[in-house]
C-alpha positions as CSV (number, residue, x, y, z in Angstrom):
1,X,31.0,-12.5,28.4
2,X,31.9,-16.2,28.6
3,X,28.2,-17.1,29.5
4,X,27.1,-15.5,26.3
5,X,25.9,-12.4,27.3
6,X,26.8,-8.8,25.4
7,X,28.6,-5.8,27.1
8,X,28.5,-2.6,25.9
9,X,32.1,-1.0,27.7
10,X,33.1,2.6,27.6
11,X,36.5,4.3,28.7
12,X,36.9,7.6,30.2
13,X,39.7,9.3,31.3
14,X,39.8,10.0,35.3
15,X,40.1,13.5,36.2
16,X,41.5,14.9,39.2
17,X,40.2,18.5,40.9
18,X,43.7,19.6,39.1
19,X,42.4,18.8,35.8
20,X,44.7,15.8,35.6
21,X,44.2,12.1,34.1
22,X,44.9,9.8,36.8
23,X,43.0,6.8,35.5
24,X,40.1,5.1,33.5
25,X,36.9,5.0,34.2
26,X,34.9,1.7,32.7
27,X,31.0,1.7,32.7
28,X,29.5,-1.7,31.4
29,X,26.1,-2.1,30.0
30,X,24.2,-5.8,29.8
31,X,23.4,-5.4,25.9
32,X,22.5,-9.2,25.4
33,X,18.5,-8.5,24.5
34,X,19.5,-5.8,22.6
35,X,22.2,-7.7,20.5
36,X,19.3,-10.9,20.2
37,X,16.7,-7.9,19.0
38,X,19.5,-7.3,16.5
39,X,20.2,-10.6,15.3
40,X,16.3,-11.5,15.3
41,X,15.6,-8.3,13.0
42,X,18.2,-9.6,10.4
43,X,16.8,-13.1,10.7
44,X,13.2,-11.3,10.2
45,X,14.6,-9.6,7.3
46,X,16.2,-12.0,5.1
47,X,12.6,-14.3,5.7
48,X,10.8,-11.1,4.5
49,X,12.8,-11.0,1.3
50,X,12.8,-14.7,0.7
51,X,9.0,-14.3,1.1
52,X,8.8,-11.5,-1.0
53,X,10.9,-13.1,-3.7
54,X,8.8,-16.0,-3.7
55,X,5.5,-14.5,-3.6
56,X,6.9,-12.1,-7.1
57,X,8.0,-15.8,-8.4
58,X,4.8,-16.9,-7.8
59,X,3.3,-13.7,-9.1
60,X,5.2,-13.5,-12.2
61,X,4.2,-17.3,-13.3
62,X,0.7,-16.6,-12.4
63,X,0.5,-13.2,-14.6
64,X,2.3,-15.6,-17.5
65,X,-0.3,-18.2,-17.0
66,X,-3.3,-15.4,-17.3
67,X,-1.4,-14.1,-20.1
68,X,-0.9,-17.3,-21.9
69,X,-5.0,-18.1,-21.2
70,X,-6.0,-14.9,-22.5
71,X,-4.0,-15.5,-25.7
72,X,-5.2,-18.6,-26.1
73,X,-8.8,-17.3,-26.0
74,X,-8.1,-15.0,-28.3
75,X,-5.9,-17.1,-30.2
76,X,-9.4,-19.4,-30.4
77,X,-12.3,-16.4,-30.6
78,X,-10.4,-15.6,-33.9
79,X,-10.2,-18.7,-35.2
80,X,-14.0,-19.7,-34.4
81,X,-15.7,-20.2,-38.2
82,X,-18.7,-19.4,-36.3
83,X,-19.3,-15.2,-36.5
84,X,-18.6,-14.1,-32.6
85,X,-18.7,-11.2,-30.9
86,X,-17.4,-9.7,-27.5
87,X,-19.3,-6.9,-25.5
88,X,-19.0,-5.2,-22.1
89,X,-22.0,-6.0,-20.0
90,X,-22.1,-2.8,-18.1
91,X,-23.1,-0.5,-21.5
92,X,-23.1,-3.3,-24.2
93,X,-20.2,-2.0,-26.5
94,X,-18.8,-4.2,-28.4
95,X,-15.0,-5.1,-27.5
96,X,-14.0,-7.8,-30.0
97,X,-15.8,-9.4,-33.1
98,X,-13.9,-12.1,-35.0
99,X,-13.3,-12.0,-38.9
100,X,-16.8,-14.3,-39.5
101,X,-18.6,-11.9,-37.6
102,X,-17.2,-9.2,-39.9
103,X,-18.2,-10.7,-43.2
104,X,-21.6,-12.0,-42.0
105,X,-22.6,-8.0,-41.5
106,X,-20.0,-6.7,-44.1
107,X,-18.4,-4.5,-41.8
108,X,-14.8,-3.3,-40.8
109,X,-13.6,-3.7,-37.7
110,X,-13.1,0.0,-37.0
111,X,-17.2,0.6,-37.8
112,X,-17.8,-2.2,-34.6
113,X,-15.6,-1.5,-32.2
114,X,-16.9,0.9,-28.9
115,X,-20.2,1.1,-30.4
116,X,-23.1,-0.8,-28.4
117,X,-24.4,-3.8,-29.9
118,X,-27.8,-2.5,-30.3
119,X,-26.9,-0.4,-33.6
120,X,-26.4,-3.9,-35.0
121,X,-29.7,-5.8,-33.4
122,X,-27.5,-8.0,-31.4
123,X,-26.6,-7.7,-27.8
124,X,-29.2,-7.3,-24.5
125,X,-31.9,-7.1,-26.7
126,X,-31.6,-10.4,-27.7
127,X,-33.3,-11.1,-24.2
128,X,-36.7,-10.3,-25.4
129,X,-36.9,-12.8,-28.0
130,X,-36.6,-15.1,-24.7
131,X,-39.2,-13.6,-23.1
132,X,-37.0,-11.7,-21.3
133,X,-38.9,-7.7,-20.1
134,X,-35.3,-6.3,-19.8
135,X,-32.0,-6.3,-20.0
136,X,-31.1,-6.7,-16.3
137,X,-33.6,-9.6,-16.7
138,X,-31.3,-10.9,-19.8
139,X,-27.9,-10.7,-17.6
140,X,-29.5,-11.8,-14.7
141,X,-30.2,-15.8,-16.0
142,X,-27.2,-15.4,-17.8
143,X,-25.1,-14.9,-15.0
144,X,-27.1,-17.4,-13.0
145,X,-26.9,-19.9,-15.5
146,X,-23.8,-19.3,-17.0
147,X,-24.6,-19.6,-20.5
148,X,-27.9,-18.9,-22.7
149,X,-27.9,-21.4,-25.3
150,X,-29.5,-22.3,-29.3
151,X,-32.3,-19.6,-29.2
152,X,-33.8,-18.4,-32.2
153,X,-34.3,-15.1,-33.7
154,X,-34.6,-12.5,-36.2
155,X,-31.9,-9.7,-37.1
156,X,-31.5,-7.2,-39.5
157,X,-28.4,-6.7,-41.6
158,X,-27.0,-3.0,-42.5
159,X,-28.3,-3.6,-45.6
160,X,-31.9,-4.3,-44.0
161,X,-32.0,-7.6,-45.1
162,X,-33.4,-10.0,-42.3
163,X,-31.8,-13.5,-40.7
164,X,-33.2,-15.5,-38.8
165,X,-30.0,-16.6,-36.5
166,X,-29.8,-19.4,-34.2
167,X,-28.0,-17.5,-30.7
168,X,-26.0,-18.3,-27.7
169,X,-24.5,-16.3,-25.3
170,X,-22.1,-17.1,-22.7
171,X,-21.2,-14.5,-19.6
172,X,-17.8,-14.6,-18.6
173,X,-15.4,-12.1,-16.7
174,X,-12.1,-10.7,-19.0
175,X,-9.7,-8.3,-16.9
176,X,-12.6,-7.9,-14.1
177,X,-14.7,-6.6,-16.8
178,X,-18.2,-8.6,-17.5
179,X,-18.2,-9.6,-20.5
180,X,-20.9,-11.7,-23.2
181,X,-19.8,-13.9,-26.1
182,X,-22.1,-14.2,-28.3
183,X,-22.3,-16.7,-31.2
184,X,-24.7,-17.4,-34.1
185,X,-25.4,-19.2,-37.6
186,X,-27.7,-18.5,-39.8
187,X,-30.5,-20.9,-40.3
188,X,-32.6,-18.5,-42.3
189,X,-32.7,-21.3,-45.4
């Protein structure tokens, strides 16, 4: 209509008693909130997959960022001269060691790897030297304090040599998995 307003019209041919046409027939239907539904769904649409495209944008550069970050920590965790390891907290398996972690116990990295860290005197045990009764005990502070720090204490090589090693330990969350770094020196001289 001029006024803006949507008609839906339909023909039909007029049919007498004789079964002849002897006309039309028009029926109009006011369609106007139907045709706004319309228009408002494809407006409602097209915002949808703007949204959506921005919110994968937005996605994909924060997945690149978390991938960048976590190569970069890994890019460093190797390269610490320091001997380091990485271990779940949940059953204290070891995840990643670096290369001076390797040499210090003379050890391949396939002989580490998804064993806990209590085969090599490292790991939630370390707690006790602190004082600590247990290991909940252990991940508790560390958790609360974010970082155990320049402790002292004894550990046995495979070869059953002992160090004394100067510790720190560091709880932080990788791919929501808990996680510990530990670090150490020797100070046993």
């Amino acid at each position: 209509g001029k006024d803006g307003r949507w008609f839906l019209i339909r023909m039909r041919p007029f049919r007498t008693v004789n079964d002849r046409i002897d006309g039309v027939i028009f029926t109009s239907v006011e369609i106007t909130r139907l045709k706004q539904a319309e228009a408002d769904l494809v407006e409602l649409n097209a915002t949808l997959e703007q949204r959506v495209e921005e919110r994968t944008r937005e996605l994909d550069e924060a997945n690149q960022e978390i991938v960048h970050a976590r190569d970069l920590f890994y890019t460093l965790f190797h390269a610490n001269p320091i001997p380091t390891v990485l271990t779940r907290v949940e059953d204290d398996v070891f995840i990643n060691v670096n290369v001076e972690f390797l040499h210090f116990f003379r050890l391949q990295r396939d002989e580490i790897i998804g064993r806990p860290a209590a085969e090599f005197g490292l790991g939630l045990g370390l707690g006790l030297e602190l004082g600590l009764t247990t290991p909940e005990t252990f991940i508790a502070r560390i958790k609360n304090q974010g970082r155990i720090g320049n402790y002292e204490m004894q550990i046995m090589l495979p070869s059953g040599e002992v160090r004394n090693i100067l510790a720190s330990v560091q709880f932080i969350n990788m791919d929501e998995t808990d996680c510990l770094i530990t670090t150490f020196i020797d100070i046993t001289e």
